[in-house]
PyMOL Python script that loads the backbone (N, CA, C, O; Angstrom):
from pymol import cmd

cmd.read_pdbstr("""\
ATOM      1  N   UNK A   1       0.853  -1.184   0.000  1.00  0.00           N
ATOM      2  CA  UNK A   1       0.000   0.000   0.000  1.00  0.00           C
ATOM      3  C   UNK A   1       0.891   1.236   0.000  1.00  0.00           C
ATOM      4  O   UNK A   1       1.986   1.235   0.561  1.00  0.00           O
ATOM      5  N   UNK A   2       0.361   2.359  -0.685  1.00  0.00           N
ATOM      6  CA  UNK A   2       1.381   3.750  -0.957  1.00  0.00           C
ATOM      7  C   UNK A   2       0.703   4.443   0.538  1.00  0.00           C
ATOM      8  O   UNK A   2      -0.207   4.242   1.343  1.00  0.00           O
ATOM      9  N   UNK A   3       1.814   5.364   0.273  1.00  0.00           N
ATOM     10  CA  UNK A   3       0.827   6.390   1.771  1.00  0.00           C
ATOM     11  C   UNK A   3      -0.071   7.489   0.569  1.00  0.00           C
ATOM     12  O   UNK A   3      -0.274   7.364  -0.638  1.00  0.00           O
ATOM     13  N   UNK A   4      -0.430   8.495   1.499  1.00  0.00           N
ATOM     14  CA  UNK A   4      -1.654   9.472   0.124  1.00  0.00           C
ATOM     15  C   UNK A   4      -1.011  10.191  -0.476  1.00  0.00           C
ATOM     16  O   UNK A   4      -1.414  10.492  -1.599  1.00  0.00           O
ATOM     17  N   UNK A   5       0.404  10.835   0.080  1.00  0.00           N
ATOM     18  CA  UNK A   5       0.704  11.342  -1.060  1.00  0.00           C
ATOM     19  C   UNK A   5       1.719  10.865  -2.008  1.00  0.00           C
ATOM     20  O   UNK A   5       2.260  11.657  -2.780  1.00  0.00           O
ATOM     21  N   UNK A   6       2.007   9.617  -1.993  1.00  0.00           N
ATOM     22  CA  UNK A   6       2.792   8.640  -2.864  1.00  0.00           C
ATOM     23  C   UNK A   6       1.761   7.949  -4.189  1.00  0.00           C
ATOM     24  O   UNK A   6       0.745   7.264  -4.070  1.00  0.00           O
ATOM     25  N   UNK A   7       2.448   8.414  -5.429  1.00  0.00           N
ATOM     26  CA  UNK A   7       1.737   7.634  -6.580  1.00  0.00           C
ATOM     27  C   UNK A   7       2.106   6.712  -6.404  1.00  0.00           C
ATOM     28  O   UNK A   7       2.902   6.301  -5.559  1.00  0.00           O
ATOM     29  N   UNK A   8       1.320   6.007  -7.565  1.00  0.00           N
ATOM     30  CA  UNK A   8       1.931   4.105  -8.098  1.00  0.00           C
ATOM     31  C   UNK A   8       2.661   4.751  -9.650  1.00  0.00           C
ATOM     32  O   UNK A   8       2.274   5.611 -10.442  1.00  0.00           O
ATOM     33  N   UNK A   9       3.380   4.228  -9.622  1.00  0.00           N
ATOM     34  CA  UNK A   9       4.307   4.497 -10.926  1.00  0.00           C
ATOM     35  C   UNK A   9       5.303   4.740 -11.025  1.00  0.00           C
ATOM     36  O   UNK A   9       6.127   4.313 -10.216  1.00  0.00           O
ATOM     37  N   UNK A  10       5.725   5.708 -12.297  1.00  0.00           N
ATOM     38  CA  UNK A  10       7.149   6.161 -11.987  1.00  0.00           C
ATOM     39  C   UNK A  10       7.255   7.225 -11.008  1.00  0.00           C
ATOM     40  O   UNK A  10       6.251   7.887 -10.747  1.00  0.00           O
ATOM     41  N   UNK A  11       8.475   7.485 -10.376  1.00  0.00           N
ATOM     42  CA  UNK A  11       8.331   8.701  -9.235  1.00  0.00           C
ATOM     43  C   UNK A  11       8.691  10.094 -10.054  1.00  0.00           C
ATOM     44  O   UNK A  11       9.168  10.416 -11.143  1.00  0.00           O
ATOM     45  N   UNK A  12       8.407  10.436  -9.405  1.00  0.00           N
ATOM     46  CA  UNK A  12       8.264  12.091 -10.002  1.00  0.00           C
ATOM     47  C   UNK A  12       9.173  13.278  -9.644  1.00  0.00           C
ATOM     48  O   UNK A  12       9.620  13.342  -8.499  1.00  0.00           O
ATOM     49  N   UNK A  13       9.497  14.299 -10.627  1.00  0.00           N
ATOM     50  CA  UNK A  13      10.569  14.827 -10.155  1.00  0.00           C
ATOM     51  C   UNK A  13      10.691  15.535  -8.900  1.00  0.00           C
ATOM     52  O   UNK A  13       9.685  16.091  -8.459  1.00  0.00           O
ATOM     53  N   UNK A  14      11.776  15.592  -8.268  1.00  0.00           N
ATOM     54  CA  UNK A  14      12.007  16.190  -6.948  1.00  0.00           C
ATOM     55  C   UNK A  14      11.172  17.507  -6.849  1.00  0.00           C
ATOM     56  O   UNK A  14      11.135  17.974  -7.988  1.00  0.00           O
ATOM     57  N   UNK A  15      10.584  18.192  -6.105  1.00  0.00           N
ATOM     58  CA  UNK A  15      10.058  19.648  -6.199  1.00  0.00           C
ATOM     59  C   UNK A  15       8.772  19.638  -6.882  1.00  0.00           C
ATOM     60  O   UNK A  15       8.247  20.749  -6.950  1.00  0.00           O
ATOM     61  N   UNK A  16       7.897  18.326  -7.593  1.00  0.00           N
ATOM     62  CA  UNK A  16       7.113  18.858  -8.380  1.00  0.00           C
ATOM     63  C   UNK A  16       5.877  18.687  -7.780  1.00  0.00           C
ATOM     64  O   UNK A  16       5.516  17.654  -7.217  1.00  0.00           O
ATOM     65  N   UNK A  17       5.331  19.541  -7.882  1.00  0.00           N
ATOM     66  CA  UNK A  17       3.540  19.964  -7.096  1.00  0.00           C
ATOM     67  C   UNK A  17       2.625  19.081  -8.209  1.00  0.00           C
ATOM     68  O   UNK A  17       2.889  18.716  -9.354  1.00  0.00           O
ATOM     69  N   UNK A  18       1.558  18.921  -7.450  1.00  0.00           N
ATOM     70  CA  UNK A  18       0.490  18.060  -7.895  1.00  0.00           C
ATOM     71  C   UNK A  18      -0.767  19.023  -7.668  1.00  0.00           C
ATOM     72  O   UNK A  18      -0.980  19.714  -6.672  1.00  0.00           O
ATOM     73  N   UNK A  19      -1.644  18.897  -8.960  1.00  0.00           N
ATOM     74  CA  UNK A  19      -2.907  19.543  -8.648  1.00  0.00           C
ATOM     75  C   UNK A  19      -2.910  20.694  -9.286  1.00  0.00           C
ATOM     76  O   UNK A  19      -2.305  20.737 -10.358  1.00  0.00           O
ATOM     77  N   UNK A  20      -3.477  21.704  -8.866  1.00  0.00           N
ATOM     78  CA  UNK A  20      -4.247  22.833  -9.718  1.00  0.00           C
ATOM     79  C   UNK A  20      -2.985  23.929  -9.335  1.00  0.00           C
ATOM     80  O   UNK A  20      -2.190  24.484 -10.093  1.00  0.00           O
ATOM     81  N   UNK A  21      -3.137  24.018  -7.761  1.00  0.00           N
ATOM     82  CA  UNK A  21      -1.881  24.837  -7.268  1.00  0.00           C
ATOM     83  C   UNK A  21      -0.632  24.906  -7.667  1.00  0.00           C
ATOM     84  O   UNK A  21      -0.008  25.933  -7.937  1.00  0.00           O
ATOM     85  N   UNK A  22      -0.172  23.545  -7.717  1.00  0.00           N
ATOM     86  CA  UNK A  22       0.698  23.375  -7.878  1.00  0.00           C
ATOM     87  C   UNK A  22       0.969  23.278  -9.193  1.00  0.00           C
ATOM     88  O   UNK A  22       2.160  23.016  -9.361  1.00  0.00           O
ATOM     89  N   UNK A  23       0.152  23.416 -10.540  1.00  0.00           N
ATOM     90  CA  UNK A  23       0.701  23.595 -11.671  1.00  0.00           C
ATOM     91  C   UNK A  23       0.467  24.950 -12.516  1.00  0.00           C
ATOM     92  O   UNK A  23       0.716  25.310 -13.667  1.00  0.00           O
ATOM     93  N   UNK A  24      -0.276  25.658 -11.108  1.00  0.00           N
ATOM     94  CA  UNK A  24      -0.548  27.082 -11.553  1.00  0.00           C
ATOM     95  C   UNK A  24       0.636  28.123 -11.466  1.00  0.00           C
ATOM     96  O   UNK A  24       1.034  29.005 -12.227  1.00  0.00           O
ATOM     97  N   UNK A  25       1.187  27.493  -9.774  1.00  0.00           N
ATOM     98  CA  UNK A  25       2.703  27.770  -9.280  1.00  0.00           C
ATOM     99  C   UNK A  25       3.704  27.835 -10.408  1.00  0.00           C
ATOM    100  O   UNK A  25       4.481  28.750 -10.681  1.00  0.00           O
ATOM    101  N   UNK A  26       3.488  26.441 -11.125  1.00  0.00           N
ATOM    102  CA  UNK A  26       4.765  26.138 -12.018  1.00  0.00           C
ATOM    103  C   UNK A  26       4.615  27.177 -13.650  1.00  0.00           C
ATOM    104  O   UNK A  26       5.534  27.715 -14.267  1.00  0.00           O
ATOM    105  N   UNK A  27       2.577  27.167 -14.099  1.00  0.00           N
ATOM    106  CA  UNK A  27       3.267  28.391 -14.949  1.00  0.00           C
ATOM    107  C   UNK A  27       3.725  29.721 -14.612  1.00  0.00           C
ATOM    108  O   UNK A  27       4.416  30.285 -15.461  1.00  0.00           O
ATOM    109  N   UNK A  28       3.378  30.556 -13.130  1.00  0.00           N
ATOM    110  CA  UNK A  28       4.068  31.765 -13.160  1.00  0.00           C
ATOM    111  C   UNK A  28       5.610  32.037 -13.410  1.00  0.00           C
ATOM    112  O   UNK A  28       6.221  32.789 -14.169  1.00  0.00           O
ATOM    113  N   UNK A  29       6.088  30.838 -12.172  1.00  0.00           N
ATOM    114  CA  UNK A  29       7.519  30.320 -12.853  1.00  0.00           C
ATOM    115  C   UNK A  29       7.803  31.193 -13.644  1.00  0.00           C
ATOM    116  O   UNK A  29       8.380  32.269 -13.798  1.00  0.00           O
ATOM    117  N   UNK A  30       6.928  30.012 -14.350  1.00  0.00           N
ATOM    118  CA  UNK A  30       7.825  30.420 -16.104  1.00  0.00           C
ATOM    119  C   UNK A  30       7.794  31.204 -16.375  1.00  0.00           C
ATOM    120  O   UNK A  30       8.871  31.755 -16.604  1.00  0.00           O
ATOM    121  N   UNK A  31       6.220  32.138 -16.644  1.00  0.00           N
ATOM    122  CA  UNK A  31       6.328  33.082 -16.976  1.00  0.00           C
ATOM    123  C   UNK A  31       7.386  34.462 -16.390  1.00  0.00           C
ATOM    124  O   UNK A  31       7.758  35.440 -17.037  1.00  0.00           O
ATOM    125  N   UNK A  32       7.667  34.124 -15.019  1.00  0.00           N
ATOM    126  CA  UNK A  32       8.542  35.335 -14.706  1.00  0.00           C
ATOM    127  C   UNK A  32      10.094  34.961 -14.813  1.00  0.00           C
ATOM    128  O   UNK A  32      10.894  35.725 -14.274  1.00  0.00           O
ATOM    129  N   UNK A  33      10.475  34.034 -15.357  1.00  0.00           N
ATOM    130  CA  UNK A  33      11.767  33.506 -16.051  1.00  0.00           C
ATOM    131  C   UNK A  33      11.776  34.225 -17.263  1.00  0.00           C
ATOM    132  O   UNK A  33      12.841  34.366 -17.864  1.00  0.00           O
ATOM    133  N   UNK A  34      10.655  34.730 -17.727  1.00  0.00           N
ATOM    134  CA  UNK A  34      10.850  35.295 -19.028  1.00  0.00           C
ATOM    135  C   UNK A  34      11.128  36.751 -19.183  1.00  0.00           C
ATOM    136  O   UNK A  34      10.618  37.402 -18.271  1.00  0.00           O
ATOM    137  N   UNK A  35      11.724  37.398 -19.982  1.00  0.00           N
ATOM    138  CA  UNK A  35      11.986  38.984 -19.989  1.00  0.00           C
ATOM    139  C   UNK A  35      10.920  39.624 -20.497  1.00  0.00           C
ATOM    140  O   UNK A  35      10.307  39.060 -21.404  1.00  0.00           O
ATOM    141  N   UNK A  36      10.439  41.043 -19.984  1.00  0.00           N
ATOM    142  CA  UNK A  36       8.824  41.950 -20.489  1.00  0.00           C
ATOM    143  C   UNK A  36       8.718  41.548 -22.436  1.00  0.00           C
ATOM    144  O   UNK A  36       7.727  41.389 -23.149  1.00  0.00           O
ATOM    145  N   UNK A  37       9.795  41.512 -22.671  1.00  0.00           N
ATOM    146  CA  UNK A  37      10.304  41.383 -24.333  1.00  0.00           C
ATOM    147  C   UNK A  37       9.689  39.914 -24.604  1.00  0.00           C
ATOM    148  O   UNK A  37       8.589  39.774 -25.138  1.00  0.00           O
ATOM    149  N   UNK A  38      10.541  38.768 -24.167  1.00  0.00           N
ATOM    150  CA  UNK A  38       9.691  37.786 -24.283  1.00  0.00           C
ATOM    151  C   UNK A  38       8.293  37.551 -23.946  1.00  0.00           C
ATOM    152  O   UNK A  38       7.659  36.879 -24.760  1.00  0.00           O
ATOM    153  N   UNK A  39       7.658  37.990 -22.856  1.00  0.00           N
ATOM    154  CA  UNK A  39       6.313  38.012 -22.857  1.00  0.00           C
ATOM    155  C   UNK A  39       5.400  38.666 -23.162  1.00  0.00           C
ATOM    156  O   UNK A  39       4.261  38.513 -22.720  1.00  0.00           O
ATOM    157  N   UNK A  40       5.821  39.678 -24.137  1.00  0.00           N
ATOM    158  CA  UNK A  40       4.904  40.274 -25.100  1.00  0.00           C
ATOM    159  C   UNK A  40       4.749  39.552 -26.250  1.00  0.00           C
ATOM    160  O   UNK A  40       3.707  39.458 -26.898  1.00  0.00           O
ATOM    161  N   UNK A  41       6.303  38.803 -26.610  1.00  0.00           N
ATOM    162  CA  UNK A  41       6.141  37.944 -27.802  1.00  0.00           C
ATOM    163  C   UNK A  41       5.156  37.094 -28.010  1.00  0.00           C
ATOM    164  O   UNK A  41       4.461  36.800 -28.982  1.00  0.00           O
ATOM    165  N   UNK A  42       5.257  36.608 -26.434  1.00  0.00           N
ATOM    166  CA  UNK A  42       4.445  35.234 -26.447  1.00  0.00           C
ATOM    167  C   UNK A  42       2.853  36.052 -26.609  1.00  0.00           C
ATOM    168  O   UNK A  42       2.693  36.068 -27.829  1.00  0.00           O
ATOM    169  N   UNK A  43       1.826  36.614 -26.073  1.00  0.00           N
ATOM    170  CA  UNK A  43       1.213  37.167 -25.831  1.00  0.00           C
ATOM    171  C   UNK A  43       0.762  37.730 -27.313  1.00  0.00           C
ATOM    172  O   UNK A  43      -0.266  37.276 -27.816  1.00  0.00           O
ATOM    173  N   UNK A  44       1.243  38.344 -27.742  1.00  0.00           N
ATOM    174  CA  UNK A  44       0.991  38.928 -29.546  1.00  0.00           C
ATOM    175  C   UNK A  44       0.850  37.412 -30.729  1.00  0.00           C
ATOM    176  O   UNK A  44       0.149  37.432 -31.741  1.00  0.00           O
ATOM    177  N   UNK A  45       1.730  36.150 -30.257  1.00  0.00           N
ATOM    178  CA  UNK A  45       1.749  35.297 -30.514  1.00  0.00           C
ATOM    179  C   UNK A  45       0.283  34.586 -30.121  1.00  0.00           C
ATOM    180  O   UNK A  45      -0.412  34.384 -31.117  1.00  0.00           O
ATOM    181  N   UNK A  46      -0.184  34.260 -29.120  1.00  0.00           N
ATOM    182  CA  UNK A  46      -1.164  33.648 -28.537  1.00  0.00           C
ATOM    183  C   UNK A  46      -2.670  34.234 -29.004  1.00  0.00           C
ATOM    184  O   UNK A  46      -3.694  33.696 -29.425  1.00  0.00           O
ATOM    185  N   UNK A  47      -2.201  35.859 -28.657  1.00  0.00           N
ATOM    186  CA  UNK A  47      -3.391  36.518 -29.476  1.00  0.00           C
ATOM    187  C   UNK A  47      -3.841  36.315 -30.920  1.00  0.00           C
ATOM    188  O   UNK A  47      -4.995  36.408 -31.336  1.00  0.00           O
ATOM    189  N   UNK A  48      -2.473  35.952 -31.786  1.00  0.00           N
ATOM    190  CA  UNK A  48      -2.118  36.220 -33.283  1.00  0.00           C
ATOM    191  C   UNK A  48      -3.212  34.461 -33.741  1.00  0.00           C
ATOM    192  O   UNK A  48      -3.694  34.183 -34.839  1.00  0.00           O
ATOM    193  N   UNK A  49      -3.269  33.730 -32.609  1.00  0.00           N
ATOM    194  CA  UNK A  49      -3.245  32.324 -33.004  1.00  0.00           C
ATOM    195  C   UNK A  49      -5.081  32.098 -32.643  1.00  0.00           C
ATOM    196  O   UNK A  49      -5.755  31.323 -33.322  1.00  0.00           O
ATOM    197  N   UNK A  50      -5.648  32.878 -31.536  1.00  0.00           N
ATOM    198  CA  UNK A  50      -6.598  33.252 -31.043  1.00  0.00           C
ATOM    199  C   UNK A  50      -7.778  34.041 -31.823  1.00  0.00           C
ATOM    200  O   UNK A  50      -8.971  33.905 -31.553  1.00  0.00           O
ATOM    201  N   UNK A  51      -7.346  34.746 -32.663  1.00  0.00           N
ATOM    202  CA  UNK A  51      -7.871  35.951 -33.196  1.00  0.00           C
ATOM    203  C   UNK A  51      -9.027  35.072 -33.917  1.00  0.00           C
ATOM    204  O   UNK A  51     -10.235  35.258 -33.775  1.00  0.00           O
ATOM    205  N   UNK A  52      -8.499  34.210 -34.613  1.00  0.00           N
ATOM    206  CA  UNK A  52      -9.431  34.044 -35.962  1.00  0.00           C
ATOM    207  C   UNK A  52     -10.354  32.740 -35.636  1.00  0.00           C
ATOM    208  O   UNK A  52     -10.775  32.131 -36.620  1.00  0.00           O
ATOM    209  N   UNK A  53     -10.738  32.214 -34.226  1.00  0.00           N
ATOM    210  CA  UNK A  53     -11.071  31.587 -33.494  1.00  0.00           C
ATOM    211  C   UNK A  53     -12.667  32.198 -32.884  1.00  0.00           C
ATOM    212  O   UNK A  53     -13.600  31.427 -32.662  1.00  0.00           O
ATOM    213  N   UNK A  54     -12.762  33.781 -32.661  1.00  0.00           N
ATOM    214  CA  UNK A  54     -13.342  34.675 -32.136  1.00  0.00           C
ATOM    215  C   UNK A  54     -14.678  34.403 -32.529  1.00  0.00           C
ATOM    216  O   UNK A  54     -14.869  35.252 -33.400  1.00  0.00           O
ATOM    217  N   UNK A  55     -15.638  33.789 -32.428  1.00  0.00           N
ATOM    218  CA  UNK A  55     -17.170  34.101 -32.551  1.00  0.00           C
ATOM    219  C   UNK A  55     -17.613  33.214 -33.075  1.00  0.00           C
ATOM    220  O   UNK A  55     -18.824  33.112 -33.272  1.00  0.00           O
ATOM    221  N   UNK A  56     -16.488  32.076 -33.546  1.00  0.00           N
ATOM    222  CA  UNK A  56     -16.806  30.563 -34.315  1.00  0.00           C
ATOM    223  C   UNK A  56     -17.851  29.921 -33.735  1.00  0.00           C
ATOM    224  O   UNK A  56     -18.622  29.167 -34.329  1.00  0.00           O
ATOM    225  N   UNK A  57     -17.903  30.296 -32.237  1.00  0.00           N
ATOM    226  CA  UNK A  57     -18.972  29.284 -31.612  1.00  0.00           C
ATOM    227  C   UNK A  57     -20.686  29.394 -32.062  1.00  0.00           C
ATOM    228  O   UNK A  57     -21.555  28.523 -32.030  1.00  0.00           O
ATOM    229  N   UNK A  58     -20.737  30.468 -32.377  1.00  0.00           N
ATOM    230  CA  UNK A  58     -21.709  31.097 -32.034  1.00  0.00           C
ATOM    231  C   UNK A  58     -22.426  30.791 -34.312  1.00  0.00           C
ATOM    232  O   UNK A  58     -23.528  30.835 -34.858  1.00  0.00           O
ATOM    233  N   UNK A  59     -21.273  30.579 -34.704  1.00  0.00           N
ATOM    234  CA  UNK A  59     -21.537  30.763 -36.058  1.00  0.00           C
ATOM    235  C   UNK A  59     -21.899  28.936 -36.363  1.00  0.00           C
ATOM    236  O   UNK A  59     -22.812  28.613 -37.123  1.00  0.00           O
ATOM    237  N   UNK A  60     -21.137  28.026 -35.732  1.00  0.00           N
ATOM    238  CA  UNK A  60     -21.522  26.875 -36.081  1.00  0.00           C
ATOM    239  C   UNK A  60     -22.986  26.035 -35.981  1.00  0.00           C
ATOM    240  O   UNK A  60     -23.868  26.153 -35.130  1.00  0.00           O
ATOM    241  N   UNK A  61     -22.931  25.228 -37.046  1.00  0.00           N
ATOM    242  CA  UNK A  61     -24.378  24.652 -36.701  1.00  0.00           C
ATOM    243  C   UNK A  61     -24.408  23.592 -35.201  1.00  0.00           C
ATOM    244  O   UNK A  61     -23.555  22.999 -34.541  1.00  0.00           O
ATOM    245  N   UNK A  62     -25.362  23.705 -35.163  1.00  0.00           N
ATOM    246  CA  UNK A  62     -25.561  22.789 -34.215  1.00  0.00           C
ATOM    247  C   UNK A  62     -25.758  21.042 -34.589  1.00  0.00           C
ATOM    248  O   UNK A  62     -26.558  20.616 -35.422  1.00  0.00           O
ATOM    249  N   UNK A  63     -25.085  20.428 -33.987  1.00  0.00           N
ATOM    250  CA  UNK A  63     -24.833  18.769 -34.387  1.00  0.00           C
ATOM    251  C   UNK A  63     -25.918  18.161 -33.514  1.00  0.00           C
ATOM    252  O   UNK A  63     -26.330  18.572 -32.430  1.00  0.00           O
ATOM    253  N   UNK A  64     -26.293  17.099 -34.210  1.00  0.00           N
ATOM    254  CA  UNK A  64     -27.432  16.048 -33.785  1.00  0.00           C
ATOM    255  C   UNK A  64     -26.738  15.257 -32.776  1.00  0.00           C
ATOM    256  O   UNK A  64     -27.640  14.644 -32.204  1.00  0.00           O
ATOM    257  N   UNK A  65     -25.628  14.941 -32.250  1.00  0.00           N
ATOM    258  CA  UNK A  65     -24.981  14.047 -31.729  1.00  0.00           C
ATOM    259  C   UNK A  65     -24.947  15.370 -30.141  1.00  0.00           C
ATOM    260  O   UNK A  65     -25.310  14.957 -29.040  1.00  0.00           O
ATOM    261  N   UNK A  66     -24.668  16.251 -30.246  1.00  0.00           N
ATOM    262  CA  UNK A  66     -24.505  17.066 -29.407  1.00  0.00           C
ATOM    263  C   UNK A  66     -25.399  18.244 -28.810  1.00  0.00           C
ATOM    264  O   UNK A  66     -25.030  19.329 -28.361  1.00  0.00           O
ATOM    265  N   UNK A  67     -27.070  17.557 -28.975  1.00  0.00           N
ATOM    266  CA  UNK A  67     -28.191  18.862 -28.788  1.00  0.00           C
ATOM    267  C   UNK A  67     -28.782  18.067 -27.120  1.00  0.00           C
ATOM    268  O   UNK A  67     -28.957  16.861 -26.947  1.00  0.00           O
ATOM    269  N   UNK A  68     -28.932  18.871 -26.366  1.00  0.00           N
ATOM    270  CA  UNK A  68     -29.246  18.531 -25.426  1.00  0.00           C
ATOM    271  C   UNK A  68     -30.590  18.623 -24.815  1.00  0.00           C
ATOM    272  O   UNK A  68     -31.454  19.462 -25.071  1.00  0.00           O
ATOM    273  N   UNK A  69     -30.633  17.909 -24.200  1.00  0.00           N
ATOM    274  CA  UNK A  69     -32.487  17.710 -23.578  1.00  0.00           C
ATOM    275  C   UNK A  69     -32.845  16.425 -24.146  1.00  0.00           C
ATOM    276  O   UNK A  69     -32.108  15.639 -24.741  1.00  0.00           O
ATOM    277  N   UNK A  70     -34.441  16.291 -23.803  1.00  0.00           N
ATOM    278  CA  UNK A  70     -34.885  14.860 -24.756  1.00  0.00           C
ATOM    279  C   UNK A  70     -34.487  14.156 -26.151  1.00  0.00           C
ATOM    280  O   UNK A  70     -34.137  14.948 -27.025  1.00  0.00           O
ATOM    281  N   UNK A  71     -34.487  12.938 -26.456  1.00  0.00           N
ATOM    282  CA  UNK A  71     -34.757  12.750 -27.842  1.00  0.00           C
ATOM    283  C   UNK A  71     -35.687  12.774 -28.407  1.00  0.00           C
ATOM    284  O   UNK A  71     -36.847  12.444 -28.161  1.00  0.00           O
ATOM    285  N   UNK A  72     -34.942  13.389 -29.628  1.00  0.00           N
ATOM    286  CA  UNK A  72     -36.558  13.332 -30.299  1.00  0.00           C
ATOM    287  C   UNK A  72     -37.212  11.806 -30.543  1.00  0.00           C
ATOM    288  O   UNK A  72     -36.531  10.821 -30.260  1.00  0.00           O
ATOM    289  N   UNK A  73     -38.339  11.686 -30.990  1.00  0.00           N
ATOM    290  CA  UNK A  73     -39.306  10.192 -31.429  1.00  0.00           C
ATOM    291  C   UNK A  73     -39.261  10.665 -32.774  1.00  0.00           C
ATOM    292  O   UNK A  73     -39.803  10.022 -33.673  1.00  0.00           O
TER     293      UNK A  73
END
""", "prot")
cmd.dss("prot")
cmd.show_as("cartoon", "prot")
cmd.util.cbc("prot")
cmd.orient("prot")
């Protein structure tokens, strides 16, 4: 038997958080490893990739496999 906070598997790297916190922790990290320069890049990048994504939802039909409530007879 593991204790609770021991997986079954491979072990995991030294320092690394589990869960929401702990992988929210790990992107600020990053992000503040990065210079104002790099994280505008990324950011103009993300937006650049985002943009043409914008209102798709709203434009698609709606699928028979995916309408919710009763079936029809």
């Amino acid at each position: 038997m593991t204790d609770a906070g021991e997986s079954i598997g491979a072990k995991e790297p030294a320092g690394f958080e589990r869960g929401f916190d702990g992988h929210w922790r790990r992107q600020v990290r990053l992000g503040l490893a990065l210079t104002p320069a790099q994280r505008l890049r990324w950011l103009e990048q993300t937006m650049e990739e985002l943009r043409p994504l914008v209102g798709r939802a709203r434009l698609a039909k709606p699928s028979s496999s995916t309408t919710c409530g009763p079936a029809a007879s």
